[in-house]
N, C-alpha and C positions, 0 to 999 in steps of 0.2 A: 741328284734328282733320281726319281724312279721310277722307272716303265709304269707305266698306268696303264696303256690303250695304245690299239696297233690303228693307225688312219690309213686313209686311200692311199697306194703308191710305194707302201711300201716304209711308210713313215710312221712313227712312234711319238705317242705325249708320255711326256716327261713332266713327273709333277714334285716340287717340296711345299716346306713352309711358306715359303718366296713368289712361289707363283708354277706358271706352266711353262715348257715348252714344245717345238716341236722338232724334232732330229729326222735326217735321212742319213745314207750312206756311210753305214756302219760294213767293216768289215766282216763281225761278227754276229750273227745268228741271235738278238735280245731277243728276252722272251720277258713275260710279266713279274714284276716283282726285283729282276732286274736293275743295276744302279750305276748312273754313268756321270761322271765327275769332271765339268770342264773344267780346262788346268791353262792353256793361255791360246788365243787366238793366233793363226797362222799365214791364212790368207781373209783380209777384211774386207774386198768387195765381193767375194764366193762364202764369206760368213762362215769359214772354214773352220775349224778347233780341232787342238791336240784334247782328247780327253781318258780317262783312265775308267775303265769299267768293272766293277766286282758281280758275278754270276749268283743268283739264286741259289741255282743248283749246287754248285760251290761252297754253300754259306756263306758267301763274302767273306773269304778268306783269303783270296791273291788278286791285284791289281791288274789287268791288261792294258797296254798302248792303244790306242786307234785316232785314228783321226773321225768326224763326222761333221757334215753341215746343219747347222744350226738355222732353220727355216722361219722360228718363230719362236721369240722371248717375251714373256705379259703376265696379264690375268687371265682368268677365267673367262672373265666380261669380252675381253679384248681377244678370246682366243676364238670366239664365237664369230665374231667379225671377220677374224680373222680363215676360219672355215669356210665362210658364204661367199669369201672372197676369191679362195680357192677351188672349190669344187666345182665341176659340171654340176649346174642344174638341168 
């Protein structure tokens, strides 16, 4: 998936062919354009993921480790819902 948009908090959508998500608690610095790869699930009620990152900057040329929480998996439709649900209004 690939950085698309930075959200409230510090949090990143994440977009493919498949749909959206939404990521926090990246070790490292993503920036747009960005592409983060889950690879398998670690802790299931923290929604936690091993996932493997390749840099823009980089040209996606080498893989990094990190772990991140995975706050939110869908559509578009459902990510929107999923926004009004989170936010301070």
């Amino acid at each position: 998936m690939e950085v698309v948009a930075y959200l409230h908090n510090a949090d990143l959508l994440l977009e493919d062919e498949q749909g959206v998500a939404v990521i926090g608690g990246s070790h490292y610095v993503l920036s747009l354009g960005d592409r983060v790869y889950l690879r398998q699930q670690i802790d299931a009620p923290a929604k936690i993921y091993q996932v493997q990152i390749s840099f823009t900057s980089a040209e996606h040329c080498m893989l990094h480790e990190d772990e991140i929480q995975l706050k939110f998996e869908g559509s578009r439709e459902q990510l929107q819902h999923y926004l009004q649900a989170t936010t301070v209004h």
